[in-house]
PDB file as gemmi writes it, atoms N, CA and C in Angstrom:
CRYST1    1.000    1.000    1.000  90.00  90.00  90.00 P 1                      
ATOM      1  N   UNK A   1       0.839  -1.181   0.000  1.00  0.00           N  
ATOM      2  CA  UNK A   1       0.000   0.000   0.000  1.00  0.00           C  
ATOM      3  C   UNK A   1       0.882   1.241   0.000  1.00  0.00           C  
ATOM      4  N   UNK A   2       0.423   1.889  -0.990  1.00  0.00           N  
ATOM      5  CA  UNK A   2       1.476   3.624  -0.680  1.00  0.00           C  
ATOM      6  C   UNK A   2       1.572   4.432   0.218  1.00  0.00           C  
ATOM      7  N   UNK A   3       2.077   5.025   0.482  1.00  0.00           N  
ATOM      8  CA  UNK A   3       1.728   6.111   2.062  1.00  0.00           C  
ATOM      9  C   UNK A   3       1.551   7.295   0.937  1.00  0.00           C  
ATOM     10  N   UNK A   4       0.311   7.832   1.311  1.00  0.00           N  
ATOM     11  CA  UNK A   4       0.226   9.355   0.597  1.00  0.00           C  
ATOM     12  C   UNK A   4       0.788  10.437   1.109  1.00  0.00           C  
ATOM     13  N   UNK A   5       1.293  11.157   1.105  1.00  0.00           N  
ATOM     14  CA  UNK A   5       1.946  12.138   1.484  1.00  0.00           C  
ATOM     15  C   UNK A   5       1.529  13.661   1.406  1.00  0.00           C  
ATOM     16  N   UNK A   6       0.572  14.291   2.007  1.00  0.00           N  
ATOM     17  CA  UNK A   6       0.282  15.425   1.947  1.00  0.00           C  
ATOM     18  C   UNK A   6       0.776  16.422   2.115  1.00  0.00           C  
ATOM     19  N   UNK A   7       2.043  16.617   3.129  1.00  0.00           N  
ATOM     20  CA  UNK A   7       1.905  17.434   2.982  1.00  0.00           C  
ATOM     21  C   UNK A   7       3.820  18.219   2.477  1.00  0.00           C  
ATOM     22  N   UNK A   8       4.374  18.814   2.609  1.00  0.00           N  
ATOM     23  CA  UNK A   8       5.021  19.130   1.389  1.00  0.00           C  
ATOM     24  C   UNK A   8       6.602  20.343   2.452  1.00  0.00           C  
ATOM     25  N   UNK A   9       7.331  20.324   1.867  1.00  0.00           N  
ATOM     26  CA  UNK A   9       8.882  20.674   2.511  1.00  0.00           C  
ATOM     27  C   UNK A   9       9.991  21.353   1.502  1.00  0.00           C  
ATOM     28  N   UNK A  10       9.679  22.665   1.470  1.00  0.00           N  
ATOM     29  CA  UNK A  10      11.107  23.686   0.874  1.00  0.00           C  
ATOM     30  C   UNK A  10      11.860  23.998   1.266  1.00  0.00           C  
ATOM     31  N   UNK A  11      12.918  24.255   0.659  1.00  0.00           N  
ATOM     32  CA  UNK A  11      14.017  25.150   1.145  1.00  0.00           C  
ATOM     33  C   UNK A  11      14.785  25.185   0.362  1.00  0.00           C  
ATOM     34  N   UNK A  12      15.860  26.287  -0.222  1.00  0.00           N  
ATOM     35  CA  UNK A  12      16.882  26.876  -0.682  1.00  0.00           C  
ATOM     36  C   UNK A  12      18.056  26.704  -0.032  1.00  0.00           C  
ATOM     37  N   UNK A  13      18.811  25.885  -0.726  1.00  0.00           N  
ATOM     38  CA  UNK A  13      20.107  25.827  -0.456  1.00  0.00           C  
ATOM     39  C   UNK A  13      21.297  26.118  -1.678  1.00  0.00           C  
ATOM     40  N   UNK A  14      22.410  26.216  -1.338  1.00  0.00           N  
ATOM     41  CA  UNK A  14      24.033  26.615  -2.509  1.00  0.00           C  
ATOM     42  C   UNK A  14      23.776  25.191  -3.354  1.00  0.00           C  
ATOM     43  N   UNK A  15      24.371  25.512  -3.963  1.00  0.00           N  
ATOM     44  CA  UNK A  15      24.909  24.455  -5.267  1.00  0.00           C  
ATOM     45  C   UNK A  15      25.573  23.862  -4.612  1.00  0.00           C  
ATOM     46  N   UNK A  16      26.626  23.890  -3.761  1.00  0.00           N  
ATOM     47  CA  UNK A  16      27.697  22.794  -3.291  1.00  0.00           C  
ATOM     48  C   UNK A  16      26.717  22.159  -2.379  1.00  0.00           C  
ATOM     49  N   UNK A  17      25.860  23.048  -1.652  1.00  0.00           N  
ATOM     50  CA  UNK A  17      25.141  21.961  -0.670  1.00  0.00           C  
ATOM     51  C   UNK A  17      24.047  20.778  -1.262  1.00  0.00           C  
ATOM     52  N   UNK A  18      23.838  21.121  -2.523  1.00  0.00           N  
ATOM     53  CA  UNK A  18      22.958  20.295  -3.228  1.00  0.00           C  
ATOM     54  C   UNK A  18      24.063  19.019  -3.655  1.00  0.00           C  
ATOM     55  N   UNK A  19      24.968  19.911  -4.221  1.00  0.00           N  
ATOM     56  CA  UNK A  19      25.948  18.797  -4.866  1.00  0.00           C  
ATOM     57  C   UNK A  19      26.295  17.421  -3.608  1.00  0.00           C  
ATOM     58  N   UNK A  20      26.485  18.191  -2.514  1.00  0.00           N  
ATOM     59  CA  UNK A  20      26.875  17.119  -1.324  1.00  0.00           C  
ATOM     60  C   UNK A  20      25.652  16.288  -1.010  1.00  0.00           C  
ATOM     61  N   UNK A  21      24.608  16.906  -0.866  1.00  0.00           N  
ATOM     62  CA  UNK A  21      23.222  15.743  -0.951  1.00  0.00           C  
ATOM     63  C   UNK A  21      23.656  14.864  -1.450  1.00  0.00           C  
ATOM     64  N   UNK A  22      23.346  15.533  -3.194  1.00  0.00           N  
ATOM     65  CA  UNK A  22      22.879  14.320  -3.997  1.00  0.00           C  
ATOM     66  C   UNK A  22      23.978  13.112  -4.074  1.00  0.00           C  
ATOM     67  N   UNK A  23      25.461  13.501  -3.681  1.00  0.00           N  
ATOM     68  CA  UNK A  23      26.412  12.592  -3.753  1.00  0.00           C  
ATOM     69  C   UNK A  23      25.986  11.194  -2.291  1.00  0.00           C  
ATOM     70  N   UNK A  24      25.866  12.144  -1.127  1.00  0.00           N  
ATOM     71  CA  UNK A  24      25.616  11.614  -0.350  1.00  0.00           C  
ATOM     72  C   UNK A  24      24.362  10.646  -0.394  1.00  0.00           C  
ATOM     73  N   UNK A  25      23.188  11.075  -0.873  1.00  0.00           N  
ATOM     74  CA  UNK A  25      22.344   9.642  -1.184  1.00  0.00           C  
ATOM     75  C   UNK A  25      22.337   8.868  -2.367  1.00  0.00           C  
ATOM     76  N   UNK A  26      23.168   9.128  -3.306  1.00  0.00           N  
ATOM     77  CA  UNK A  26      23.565   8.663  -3.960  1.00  0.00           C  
ATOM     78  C   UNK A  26      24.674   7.024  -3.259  1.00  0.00           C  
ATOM     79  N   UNK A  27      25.204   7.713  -2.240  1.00  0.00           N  
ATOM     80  CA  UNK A  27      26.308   6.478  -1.561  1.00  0.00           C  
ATOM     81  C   UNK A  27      25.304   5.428  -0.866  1.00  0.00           C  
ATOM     82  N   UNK A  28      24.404   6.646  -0.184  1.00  0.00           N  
ATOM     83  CA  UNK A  28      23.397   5.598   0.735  1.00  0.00           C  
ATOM     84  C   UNK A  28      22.448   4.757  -0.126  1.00  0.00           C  
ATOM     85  N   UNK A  29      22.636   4.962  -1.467  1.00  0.00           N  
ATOM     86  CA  UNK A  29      21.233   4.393  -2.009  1.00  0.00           C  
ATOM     87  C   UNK A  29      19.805   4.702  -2.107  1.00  0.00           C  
ATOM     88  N   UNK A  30      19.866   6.210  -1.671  1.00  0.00           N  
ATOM     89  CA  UNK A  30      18.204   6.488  -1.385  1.00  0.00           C  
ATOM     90  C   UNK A  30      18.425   8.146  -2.048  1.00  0.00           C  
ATOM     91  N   UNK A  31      16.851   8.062  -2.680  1.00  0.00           N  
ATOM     92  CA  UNK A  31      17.023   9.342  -3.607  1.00  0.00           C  
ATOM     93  C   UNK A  31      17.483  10.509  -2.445  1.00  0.00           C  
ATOM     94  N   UNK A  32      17.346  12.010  -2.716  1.00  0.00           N  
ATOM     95  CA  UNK A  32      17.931  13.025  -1.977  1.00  0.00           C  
ATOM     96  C   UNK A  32      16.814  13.500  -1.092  1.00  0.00           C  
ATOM     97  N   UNK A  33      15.386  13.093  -1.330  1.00  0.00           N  
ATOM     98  CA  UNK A  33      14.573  13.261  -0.459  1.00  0.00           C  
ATOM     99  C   UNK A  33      14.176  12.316   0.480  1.00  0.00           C  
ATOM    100  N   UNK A  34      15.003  11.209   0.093  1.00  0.00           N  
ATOM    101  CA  UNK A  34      14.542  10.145   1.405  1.00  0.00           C  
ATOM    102  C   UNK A  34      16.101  10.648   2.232  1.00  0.00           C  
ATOM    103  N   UNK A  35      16.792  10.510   1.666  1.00  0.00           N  
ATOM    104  CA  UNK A  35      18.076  11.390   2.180  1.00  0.00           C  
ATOM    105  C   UNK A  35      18.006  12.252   3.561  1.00  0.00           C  
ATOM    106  N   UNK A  36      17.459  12.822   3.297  1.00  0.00           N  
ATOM    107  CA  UNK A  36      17.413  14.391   3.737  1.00  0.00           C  
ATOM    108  C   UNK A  36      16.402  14.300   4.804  1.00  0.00           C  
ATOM    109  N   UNK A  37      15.196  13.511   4.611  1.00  0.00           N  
ATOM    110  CA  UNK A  37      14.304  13.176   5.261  1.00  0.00           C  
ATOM    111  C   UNK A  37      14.843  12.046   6.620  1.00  0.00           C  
ATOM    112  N   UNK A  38      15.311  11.061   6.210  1.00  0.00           N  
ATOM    113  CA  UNK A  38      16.145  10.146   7.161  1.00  0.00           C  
ATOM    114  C   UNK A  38      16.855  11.257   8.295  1.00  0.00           C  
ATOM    115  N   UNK A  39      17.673  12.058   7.493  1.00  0.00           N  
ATOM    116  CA  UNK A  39      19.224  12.894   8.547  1.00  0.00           C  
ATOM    117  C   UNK A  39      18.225  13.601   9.511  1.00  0.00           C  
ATOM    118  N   UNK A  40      16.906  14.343   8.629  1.00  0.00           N  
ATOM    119  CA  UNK A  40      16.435  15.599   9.460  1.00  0.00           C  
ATOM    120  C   UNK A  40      15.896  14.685  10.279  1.00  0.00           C  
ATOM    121  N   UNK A  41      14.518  13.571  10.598  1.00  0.00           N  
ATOM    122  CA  UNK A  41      14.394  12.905  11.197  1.00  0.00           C  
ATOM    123  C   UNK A  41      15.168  12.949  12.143  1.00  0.00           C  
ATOM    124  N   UNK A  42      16.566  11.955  11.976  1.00  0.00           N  
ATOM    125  CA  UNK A  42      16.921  11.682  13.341  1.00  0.00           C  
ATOM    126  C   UNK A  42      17.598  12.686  13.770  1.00  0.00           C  
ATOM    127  N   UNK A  43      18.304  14.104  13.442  1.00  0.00           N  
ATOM    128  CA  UNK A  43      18.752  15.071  14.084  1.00  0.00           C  
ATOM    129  C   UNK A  43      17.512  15.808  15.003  1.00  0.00           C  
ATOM    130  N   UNK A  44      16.237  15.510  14.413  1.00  0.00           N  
ATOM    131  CA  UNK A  44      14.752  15.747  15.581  1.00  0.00           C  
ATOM    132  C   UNK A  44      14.799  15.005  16.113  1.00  0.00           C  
ATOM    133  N   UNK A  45      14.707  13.222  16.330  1.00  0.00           N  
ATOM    134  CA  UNK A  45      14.654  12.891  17.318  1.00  0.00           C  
ATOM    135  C   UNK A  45      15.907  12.785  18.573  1.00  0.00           C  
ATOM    136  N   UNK A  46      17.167  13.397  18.078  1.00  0.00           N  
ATOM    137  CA  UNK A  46      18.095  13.255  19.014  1.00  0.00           C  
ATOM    138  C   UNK A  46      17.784  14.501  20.072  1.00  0.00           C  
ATOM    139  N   UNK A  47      17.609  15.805  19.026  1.00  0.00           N  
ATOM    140  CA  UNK A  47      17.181  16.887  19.825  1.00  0.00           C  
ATOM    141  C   UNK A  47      16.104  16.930  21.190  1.00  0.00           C  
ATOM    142  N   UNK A  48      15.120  16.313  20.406  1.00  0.00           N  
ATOM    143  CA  UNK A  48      13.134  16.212  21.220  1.00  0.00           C  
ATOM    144  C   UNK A  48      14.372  14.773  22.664  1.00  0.00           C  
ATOM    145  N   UNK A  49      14.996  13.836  21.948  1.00  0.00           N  
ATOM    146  CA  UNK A  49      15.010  12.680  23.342  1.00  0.00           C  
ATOM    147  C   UNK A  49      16.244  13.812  24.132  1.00  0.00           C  
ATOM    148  N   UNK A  50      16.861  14.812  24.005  1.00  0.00           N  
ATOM    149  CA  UNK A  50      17.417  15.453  25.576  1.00  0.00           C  
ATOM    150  C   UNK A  50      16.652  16.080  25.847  1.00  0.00           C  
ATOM    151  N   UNK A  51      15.467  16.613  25.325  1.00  0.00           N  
ATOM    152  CA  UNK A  51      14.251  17.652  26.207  1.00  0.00           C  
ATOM    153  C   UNK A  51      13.066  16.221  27.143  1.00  0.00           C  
ATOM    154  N   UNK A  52      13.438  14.936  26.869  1.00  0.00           N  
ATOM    155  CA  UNK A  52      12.889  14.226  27.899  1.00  0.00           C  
ATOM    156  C   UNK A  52      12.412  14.490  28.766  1.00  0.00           C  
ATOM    157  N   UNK A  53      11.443  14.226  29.581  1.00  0.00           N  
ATOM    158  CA  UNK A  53      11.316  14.408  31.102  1.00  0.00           C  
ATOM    159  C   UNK A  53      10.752  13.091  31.746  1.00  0.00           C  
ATOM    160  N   UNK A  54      11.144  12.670  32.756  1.00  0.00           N  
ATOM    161  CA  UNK A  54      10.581  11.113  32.845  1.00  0.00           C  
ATOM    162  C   UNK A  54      10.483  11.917  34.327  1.00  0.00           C  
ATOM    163  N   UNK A  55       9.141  11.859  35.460  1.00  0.00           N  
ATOM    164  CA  UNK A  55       8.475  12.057  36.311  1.00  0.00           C  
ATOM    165  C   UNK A  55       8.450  10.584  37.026  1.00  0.00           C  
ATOM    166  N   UNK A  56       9.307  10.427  37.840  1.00  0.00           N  
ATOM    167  CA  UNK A  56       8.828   9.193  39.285  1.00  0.00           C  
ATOM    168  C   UNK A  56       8.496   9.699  40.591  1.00  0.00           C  
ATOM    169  N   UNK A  57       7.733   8.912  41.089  1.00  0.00           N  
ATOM    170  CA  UNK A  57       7.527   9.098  42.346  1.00  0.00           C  
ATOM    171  C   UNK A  57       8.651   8.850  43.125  1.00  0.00           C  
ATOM    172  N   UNK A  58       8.432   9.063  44.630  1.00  0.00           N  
ATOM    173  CA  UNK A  58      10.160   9.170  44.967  1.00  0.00           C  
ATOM    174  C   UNK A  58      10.332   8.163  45.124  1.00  0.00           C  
ATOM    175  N   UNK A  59       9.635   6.568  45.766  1.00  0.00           N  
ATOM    176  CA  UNK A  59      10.036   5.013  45.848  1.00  0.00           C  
ATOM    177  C   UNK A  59      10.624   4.715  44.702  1.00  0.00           C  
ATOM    178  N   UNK A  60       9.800   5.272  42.939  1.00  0.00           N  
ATOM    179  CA  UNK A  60      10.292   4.647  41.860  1.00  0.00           C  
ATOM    180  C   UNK A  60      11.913   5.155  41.781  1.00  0.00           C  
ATOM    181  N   UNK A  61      11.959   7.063  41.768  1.00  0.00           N  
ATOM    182  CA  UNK A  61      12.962   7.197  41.571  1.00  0.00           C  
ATOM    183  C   UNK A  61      14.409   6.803  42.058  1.00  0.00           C  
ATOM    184  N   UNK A  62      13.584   6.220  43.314  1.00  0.00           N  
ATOM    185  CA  UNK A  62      15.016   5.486  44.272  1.00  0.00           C  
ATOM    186  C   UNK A  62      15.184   4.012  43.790  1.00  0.00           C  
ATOM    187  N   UNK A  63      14.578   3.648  43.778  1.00  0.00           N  
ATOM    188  CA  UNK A  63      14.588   2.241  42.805  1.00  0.00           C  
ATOM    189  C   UNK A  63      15.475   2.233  41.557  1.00  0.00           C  
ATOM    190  N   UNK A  64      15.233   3.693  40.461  1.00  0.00           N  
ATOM    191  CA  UNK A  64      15.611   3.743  39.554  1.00  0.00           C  
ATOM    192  C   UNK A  64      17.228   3.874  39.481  1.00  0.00           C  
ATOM    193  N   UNK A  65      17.453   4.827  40.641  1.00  0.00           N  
ATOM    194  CA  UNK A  65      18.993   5.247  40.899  1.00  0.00           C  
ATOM    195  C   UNK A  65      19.849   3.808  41.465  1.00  0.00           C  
ATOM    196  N   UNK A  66      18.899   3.641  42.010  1.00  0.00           N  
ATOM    197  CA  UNK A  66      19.830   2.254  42.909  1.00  0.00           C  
ATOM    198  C   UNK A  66      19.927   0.982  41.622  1.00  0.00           C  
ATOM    199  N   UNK A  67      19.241   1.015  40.600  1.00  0.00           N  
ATOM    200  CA  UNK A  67      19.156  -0.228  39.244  1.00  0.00           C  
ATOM    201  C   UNK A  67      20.765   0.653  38.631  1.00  0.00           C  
ATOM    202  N   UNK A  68      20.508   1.995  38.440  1.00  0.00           N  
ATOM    203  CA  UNK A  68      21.920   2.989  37.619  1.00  0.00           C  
ATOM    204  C   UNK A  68      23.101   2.193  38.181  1.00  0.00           C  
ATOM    205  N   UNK A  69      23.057   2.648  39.663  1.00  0.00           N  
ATOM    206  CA  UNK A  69      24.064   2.600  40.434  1.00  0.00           C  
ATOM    207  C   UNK A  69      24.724   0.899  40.195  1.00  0.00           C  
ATOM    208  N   UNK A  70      23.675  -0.303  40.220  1.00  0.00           N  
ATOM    209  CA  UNK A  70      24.320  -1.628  40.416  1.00  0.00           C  
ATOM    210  C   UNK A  70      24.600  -1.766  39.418  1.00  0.00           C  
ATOM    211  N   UNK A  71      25.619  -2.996  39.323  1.00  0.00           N  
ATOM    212  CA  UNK A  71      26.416  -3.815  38.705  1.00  0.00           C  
ATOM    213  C   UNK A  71      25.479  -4.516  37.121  1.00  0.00           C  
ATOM    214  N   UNK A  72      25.801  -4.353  36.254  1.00  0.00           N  
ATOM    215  CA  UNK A  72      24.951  -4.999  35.307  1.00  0.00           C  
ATOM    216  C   UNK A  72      25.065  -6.789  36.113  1.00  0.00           C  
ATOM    217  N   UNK A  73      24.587  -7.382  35.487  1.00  0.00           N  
ATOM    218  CA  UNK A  73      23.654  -8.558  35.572  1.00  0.00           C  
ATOM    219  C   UNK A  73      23.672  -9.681  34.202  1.00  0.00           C  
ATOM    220  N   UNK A  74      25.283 -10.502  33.664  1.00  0.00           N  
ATOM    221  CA  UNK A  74      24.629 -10.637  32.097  1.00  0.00           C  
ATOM    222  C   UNK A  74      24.002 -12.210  32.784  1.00  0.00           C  
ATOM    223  N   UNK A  75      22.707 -12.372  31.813  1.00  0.00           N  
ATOM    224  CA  UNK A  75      22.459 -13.970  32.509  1.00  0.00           C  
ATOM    225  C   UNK A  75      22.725 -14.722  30.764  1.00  0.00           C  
ATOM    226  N   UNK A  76      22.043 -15.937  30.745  1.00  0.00           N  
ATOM    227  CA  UNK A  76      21.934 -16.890  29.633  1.00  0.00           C  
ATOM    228  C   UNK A  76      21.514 -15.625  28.514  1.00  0.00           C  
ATOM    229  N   UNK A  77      20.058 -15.258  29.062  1.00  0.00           N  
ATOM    230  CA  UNK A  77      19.581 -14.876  27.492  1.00  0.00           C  
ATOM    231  C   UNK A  77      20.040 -13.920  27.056  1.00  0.00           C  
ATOM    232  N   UNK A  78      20.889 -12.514  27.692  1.00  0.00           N  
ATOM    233  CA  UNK A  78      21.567 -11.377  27.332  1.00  0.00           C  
ATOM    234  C   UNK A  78      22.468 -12.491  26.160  1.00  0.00           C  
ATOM    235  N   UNK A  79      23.334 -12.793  26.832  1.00  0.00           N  
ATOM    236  CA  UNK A  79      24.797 -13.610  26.440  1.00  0.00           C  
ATOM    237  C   UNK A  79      24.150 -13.951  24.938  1.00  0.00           C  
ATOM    238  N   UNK A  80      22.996 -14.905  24.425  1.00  0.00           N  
ATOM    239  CA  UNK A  80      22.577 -15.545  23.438  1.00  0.00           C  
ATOM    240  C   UNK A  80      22.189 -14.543  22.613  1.00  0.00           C  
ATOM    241  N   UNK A  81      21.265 -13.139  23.095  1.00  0.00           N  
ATOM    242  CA  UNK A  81      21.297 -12.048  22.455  1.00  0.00           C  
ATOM    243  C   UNK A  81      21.869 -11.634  22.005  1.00  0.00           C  
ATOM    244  N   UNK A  82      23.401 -10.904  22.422  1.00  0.00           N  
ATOM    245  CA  UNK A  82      24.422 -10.281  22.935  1.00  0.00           C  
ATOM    246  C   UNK A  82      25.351 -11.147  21.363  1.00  0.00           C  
ATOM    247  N   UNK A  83      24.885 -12.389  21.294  1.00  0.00           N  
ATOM    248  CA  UNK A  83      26.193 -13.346  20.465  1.00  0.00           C  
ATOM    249  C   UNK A  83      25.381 -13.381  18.692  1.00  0.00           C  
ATOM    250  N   UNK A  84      23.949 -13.022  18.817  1.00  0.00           N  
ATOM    251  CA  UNK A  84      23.199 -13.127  17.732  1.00  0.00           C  
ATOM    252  C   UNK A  84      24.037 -12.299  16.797  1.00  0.00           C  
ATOM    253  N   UNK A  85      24.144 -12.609  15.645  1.00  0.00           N  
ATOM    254  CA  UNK A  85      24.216 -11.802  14.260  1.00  0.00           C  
ATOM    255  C   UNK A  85      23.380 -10.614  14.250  1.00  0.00           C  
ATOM    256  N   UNK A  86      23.926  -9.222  13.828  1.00  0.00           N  
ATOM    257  CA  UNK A  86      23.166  -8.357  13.815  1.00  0.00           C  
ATOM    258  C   UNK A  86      22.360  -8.238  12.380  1.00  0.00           C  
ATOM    259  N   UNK A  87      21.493  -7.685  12.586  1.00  0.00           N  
ATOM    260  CA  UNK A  87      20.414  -7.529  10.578  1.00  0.00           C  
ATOM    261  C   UNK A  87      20.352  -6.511  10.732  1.00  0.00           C  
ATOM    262  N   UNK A  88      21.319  -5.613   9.137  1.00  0.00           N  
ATOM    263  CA  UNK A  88      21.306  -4.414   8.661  1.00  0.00           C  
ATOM    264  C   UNK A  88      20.179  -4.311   7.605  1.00  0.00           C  
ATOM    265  N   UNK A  89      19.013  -3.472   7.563  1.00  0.00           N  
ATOM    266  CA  UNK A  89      18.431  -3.275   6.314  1.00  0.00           C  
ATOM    267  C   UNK A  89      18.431  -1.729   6.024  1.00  0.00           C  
ATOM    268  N   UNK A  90      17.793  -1.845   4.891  1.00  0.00           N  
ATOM    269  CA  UNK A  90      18.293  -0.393   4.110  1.00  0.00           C  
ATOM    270  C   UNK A  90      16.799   0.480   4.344  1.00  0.00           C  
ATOM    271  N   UNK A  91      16.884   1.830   4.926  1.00  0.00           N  
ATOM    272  CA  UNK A  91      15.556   2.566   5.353  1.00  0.00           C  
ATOM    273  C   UNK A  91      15.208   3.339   4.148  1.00  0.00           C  
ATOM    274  N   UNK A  92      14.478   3.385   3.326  1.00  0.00           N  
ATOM    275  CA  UNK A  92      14.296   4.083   2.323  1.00  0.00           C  
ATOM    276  C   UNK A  92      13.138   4.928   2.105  1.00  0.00           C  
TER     277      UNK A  92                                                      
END                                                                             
């Protein structure tokens, strides 16, 4: 099924900055608007996840500090996780 796309994204940029796009999704494999769309994406979501706010009550938040504070924990299924082959696919 297609995703329709309503609604719509300009901007003016230099010739060299176009030129570096198009080279650049050109490497990645994805036209200059999935390109561009991918980078801006995640440069928003890196921005929006440090304006976070996560609200505990004070039992949770002490709970939470004291999980920070200890020692990781690897058991069986981390380890089997941990040893899996990773799967790269291509976001387009």
């Amino acid at each position: 099924m297609t995703d329709m796309k309503a609604e719509r994204l300009q901007l003016r940029i230099d010739d060299e900055s176009k030129r570096q796009l198009e080279e650049a999704a050109a490497a990645a494999h994805l036209t200059v608007t999935s390109f561009v769309l991918q980078a801006a994406k995640q440069r928003a979501d890196d921005v929006l996840a440090d304006r976070a706010l996560l609200r505990l009550s004070e039992p949770a938040a002490t709970a939470f500090a004291d999980a920070l504070e200890a020692p990781a924990a690897v058991n069986a299924a981390l380890l089997e996780a941990l040893r899996r082959p990773v799967k790269v696919e291509w976001i387009d």
